[in-house]
C-alpha positions as CSV (number, residue, x, y, z in Angstrom):
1,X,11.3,3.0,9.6
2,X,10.5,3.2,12.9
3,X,10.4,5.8,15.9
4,X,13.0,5.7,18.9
5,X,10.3,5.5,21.5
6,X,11.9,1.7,23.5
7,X,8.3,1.1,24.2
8,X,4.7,0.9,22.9
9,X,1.7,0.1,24.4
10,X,-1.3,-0.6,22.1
11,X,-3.0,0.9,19.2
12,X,-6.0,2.5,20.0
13,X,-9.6,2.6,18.5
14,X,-12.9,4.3,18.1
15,X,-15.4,2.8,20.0
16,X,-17.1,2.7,16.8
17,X,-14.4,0.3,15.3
18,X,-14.4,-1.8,18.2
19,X,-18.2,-2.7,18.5
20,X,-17.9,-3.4,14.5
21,X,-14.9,-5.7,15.5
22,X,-16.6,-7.9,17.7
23,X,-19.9,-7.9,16.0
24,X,-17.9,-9.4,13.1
25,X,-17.7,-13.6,12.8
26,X,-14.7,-14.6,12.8
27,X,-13.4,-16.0,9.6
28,X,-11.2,-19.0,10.7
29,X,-14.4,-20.3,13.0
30,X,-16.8,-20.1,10.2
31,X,-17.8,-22.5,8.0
32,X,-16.0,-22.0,4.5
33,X,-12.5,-22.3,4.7
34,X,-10.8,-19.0,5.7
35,X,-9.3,-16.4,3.2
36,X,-6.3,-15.3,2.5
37,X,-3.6,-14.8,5.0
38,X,-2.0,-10.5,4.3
39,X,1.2,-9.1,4.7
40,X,1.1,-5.5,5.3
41,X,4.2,-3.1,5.4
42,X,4.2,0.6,5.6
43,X,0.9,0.2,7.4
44,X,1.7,3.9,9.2
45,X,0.5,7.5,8.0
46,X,-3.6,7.8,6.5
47,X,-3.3,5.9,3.7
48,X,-2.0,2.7,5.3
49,X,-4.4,3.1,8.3
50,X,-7.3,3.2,5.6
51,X,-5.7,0.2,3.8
52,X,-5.4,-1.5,6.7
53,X,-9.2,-0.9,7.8
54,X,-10.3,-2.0,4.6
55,X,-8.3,-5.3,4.3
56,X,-9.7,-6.0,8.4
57,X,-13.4,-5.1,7.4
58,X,-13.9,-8.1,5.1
59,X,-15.4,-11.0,7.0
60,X,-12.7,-13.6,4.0
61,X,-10.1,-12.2,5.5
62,X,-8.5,-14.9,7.8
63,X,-5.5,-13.1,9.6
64,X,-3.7,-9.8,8.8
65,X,-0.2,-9.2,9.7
66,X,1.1,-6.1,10.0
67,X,5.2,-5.7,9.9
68,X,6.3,-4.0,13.2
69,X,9.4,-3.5,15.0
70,X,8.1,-3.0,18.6
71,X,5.9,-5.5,20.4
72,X,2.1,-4.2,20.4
73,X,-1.6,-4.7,21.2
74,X,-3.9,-4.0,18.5
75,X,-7.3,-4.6,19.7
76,X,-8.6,-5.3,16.3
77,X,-10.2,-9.0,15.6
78,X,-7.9,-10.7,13.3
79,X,-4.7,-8.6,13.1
80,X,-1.2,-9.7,14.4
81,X,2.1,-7.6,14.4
82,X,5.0,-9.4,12.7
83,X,8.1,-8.0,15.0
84,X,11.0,-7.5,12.8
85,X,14.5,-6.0,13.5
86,X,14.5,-2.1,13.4
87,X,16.5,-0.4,10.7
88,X,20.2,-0.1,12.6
89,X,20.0,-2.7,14.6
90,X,21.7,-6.3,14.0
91,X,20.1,-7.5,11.1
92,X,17.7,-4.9,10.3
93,X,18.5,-4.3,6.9
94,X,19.6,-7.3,6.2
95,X,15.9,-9.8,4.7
96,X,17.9,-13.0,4.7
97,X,17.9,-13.3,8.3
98,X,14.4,-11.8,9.2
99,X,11.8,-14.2,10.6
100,X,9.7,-16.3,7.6
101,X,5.8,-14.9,7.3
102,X,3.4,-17.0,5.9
103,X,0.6,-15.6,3.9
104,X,-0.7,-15.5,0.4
105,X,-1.5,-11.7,-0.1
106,X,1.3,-8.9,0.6
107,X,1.1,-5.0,0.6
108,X,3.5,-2.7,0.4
109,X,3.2,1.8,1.0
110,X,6.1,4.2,1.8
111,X,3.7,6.7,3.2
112,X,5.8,7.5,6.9
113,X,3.6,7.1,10.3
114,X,2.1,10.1,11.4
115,X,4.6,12.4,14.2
116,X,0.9,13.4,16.0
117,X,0.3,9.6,16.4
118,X,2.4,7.9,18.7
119,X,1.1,4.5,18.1
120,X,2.2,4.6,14.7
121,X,5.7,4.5,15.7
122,X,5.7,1.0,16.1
123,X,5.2,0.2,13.0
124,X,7.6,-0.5,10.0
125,X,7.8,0.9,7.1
126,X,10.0,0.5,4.3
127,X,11.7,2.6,2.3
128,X,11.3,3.0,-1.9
129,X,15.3,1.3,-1.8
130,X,14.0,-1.7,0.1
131,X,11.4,-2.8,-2.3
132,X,13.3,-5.2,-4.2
133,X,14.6,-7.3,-0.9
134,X,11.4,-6.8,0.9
135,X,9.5,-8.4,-2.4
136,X,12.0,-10.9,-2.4
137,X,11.4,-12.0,1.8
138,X,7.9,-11.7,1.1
139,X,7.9,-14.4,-2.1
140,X,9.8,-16.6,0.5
141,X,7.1,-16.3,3.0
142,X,4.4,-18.0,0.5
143,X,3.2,-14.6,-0.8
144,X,1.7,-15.1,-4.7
145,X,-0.2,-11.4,-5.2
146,X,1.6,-8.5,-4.5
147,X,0.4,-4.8,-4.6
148,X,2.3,-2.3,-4.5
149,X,1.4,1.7,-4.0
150,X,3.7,4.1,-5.6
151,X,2.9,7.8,-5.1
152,X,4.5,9.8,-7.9
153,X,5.5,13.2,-8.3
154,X,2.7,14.8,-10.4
155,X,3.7,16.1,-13.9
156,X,7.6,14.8,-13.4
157,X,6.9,11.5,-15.4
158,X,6.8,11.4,-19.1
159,X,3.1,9.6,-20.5
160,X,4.9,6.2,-21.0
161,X,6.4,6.0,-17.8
162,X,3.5,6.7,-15.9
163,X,1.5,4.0,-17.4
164,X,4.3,1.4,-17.7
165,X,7.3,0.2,-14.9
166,X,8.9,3.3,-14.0
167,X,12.4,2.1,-12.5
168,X,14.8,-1.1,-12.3
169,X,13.5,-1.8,-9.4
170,X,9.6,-2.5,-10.4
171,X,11.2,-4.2,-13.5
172,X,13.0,-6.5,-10.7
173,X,9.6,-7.4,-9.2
174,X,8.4,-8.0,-12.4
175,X,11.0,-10.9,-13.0
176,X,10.2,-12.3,-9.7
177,X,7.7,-15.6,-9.6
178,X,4.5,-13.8,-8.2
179,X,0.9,-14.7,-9.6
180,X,-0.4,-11.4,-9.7
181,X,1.8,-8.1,-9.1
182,X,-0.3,-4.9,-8.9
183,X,1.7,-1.2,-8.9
184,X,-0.8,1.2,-8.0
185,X,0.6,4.6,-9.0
186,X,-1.2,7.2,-7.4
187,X,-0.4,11.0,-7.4
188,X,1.0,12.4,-4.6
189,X,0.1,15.6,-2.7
190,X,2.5,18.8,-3.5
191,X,3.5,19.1,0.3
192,X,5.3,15.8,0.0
193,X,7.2,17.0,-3.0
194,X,8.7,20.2,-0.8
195,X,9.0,18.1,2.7
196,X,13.0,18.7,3.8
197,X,13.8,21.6,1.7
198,X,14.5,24.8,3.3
199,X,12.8,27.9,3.9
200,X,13.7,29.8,0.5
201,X,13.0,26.2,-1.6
202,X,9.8,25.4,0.5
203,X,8.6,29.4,-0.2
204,X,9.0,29.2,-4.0
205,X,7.5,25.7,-3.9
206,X,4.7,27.1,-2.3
207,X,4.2,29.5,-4.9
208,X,4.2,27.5,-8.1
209,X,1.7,25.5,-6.2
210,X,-0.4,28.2,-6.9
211,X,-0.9,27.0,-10.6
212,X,-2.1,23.8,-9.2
213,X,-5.8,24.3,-11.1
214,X,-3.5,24.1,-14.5
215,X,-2.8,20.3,-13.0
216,X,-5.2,17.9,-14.9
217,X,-8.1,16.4,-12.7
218,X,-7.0,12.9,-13.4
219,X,-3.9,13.7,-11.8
220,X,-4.7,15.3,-8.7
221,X,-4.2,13.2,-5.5
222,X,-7.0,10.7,-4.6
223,X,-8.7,11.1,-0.8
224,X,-6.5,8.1,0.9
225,X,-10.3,6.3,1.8
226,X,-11.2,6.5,-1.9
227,X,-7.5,5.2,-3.2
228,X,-7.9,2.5,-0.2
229,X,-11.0,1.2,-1.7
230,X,-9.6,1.1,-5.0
231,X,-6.3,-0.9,-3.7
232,X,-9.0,-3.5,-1.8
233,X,-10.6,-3.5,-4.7
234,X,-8.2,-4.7,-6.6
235,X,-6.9,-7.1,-4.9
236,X,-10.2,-8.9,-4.8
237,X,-10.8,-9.3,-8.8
238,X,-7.5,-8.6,-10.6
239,X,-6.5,-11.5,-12.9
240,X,-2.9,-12.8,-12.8
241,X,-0.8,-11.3,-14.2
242,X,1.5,-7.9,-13.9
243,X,-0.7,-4.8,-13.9
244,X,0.2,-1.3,-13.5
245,X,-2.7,0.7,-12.6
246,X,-1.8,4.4,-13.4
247,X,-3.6,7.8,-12.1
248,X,-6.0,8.3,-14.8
249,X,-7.3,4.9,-14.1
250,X,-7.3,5.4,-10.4
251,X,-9.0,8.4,-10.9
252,X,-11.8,7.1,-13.4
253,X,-13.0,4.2,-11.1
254,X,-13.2,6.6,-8.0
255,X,-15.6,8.6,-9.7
256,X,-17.5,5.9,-12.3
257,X,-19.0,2.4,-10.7
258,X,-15.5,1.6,-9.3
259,X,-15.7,-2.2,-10.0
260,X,-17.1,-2.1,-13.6
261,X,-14.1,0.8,-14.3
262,X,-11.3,-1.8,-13.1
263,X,-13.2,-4.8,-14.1
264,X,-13.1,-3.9,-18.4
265,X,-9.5,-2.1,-17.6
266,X,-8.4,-5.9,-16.8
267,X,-10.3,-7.5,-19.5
268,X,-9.0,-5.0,-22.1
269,X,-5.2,-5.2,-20.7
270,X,-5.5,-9.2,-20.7
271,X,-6.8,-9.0,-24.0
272,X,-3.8,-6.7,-25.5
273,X,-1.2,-8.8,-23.6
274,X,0.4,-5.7,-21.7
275,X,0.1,-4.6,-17.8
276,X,-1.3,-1.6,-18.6
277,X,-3.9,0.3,-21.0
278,X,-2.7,3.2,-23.2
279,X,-6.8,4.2,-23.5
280,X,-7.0,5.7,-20.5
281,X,-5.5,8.5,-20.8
């Protein structure tokens, strides 16, 4: 997904972000041997913007590349936009012909780029049909761990779903020859729910949200710096394996010691043989 705009310039930054940019070393001159190369898609909207600041802040991080499908600037130390075909165009939907990656780590969000932000129009994001081709192109392109953040409708999946794979298509990822697959389901914000519906559908949607407080805490929508965290977070100690990390989980670590939450919600999940862990609830 991408806007219609032929041309983009650069992606801006605080002046804040740029002095931390080029106070940090860079990782490939150091002396250790430089992280893992990422492969971010759907880096558009807040969430991917605070993913993306998160996976760029960490001095292990050799290179971070960022689908687009418009050539752009970034100004940020370390990160390079991956042009591929825009949806429409010759080839753009089709993953067998789109231009090998190479990188270990790969991240995938659906969250669209913001309309007020024109720089996030450049960008590409992918849409929840995509996943399984996308996952596919990435595996091709050297990628062994996988994370993927699915927002869900709060309070429209039944308890097993939300803890387990939720569609054919996750179960499709799950068959695929990746070290470690992560689904992050978070909860998603009620506005989301009601985006496209008319004024009469968007009214009455408005007014059931007013019974929002009868919504359990744990799944209420996380701030998208606190679920970015989490995602980094993840990423950094998860185990091989297939892990579904749930909203009750999500929501425990953001307000407990965040590491010591997900570290013993591995350990116990590795220990019962299953991606996920019915005790959290």
């Amino acid at each position: 997904m991408c806007g219609r705009k032929p041309y983009y310039r650069g992606m801006s930054v605080t002046p804040l972000q740029a002095l931390q940019a080029a106070a940090r070393p860079s990782s490939v001159s150091g002396a250790g041997a430089p992280g893992p190369r990422l492969l971010v898609a759907g880096a558009g909207g807040l969430l991917g913007s605070e993913v993306l600041q998160r996976l760029i802040g960490r001095p292990d991080r050799a290179v971070v590349q960022v689908l687009a499908c418009e050539r752009l600037q970034t100004g940020l130390r370390g990160v390079q936009p991956l042009i591929v075909p825009t949806p429409g165009a010759p080839g753009g939907d089709d993953f067998g012909v789109w231009p090998r990656a190479s990188a270990e780590i790969g991240v995938v969000m659906f969250e669209p780029p913001r309309n007020f932000l024109g720089r996030e129009r450049a960008l590409w994001t992918p849409t929840p049909a995509q996943l399984p081709a996308l996952a596919r192109w990435m595996r091709g392109s050297g990628v062994r761990t996988l994370a993927v953040v699915l927002p869900h409708a709060r309070g429209r999946l039944p308890e097993a779903l939300k803890q387990g794979l939720a569609s054919l298509d996750e179960h499709a990822l799950a068959a695929m020859d990746f070290e470690r697959l992560l689904i992050v389901r978070s909860a998603q914000l009620p506005v989301a729910e009601a985006a496209g519906l008319g004024l009469l559908p968007r009214l009455a949607a408005w007014m059931l949200d007013i019974f929002k407080y009868m919504v359990p805490p744990a799944e209420q929508p996380l701030r998208a710096a606190k679920l970015a965290e989490l995602v980094e977070l993840a990423l950094r100690i998860a185990p091989p394996g297939l892990h579904v990390l749930p909203p009750e989980l999500l929501w425990r670590a953001a307000r407990g010691p965040a590491e010591a939450v997900l570290r013993a919600w591995f350990a116990r999940a590795a220990e019962a043989g299953e991606p996920r862990d019915k005790s959290v609830a």
